[in-house]
C-alpha positions as CSV (number, residue, x, y, z in Angstrom):
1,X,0.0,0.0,0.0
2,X,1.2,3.8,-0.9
3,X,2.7,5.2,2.4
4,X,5.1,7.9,1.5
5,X,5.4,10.6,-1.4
6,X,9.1,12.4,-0.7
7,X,8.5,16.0,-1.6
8,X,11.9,16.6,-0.9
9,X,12.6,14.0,-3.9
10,X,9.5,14.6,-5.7
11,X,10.1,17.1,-9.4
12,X,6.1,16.8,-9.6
13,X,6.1,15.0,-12.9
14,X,2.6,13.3,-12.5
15,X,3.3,10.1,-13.5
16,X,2.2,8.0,-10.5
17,X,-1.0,10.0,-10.7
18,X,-1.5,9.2,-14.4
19,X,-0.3,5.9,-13.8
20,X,-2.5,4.4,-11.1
21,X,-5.2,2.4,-11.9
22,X,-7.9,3.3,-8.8
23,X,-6.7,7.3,-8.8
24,X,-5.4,7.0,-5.3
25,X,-3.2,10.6,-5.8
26,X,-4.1,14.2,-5.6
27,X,-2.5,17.1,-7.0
28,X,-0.8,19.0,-4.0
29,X,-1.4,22.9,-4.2
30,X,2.2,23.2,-4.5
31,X,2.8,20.2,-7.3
32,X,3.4,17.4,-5.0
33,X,1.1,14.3,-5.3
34,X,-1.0,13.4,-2.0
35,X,-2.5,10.3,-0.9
36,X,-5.9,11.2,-1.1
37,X,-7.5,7.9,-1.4
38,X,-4.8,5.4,0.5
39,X,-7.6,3.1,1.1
40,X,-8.2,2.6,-2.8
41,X,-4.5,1.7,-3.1
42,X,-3.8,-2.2,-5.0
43,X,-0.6,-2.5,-4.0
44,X,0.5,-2.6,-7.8
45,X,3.5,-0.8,-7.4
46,X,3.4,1.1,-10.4
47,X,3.7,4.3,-8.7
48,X,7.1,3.7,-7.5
49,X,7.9,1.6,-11.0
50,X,7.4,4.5,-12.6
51,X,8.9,7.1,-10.4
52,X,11.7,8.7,-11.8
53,X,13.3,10.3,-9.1
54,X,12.1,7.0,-6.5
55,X,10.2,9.4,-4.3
56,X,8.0,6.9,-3.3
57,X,7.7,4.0,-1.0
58,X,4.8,1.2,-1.5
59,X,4.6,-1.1,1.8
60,X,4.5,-4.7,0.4
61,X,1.0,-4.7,2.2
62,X,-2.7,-4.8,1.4
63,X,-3.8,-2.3,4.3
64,X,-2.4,0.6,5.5
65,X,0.7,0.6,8.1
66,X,-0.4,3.6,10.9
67,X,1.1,1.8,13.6
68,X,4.1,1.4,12.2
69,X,5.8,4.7,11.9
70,X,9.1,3.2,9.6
71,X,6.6,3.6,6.7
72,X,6.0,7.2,7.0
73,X,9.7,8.0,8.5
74,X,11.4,9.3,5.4
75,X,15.0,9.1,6.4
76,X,14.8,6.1,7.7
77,X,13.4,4.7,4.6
78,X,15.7,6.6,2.3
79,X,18.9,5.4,4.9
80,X,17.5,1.9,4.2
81,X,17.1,2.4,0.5
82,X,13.6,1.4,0.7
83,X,12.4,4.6,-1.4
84,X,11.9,3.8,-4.8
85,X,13.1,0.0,-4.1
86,X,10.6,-2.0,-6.2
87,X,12.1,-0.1,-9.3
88,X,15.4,-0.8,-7.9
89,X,14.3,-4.3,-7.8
90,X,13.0,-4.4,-11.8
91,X,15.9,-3.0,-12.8
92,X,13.9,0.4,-14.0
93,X,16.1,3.4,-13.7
94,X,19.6,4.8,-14.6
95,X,22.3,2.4,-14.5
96,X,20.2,-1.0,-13.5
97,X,19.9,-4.0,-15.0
98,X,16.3,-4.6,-16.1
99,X,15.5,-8.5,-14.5
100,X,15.0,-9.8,-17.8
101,X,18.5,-8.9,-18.8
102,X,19.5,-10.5,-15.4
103,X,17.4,-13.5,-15.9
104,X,19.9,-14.5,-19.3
105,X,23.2,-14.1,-17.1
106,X,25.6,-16.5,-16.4
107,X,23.1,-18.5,-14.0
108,X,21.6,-19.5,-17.2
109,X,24.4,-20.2,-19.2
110,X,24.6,-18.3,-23.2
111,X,21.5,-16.0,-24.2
112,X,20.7,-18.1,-26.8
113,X,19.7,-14.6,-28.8
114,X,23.3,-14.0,-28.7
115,X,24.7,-17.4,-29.4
């Protein structure tokens, strides 16, 4: 579930607002998305796929996370690299290795595209 938009991160591009599917964001008065609608939230993670700046956090839960402050503590989930993780974890982003790409390595033996 979406528990954290950085603003501090956050360049306001509106991507996780055009990207998710049950319209769980806001447009802040200053630019900056807001959970308006946590509740509506699927857990898809497309909002932090398609972060570009990994501003966001998505708990890997299907209900919100209020007694758990880690979720909301931005520097703690920054110093943890937990923001924008699930991108990390595709391989989405600036110098990462998609997992497809990842899924051909050596574990595999020779991409047979290349071979």
């Amino acid at each position: 579930m979406i528990e954290l938009v950085s603003a501090a991160r956050c360049i306001g591009c509106d991507k996780c607002v055009k990207v998710c599917p049950t319209d769980v964001f806001d447009r802040g008065p200053d630019g900056i998305p807001l959970i308006a609608r946590q509740e509506d939230c699927q857990t898809c993670f497309q909002c932090e796929a398609n972060c570009p700046v990994d501003a966001l956090f998505v708990a890997p839960y299907t209900h919100p996370r209020p007694a758990d402050p880690v979720v909301h503590d931005e520097t703690a989930l920054a110093g943890a690299g937990l923001l924008g993780s699930y991108r990390e974890q595709i391989g989405w982003g600036h110098g990462r290795t998609p997992g497809a790409a990842r899924a051909v390595g050596p574990a595999f033996g020779p991409s047979p595209i290349t071979s």
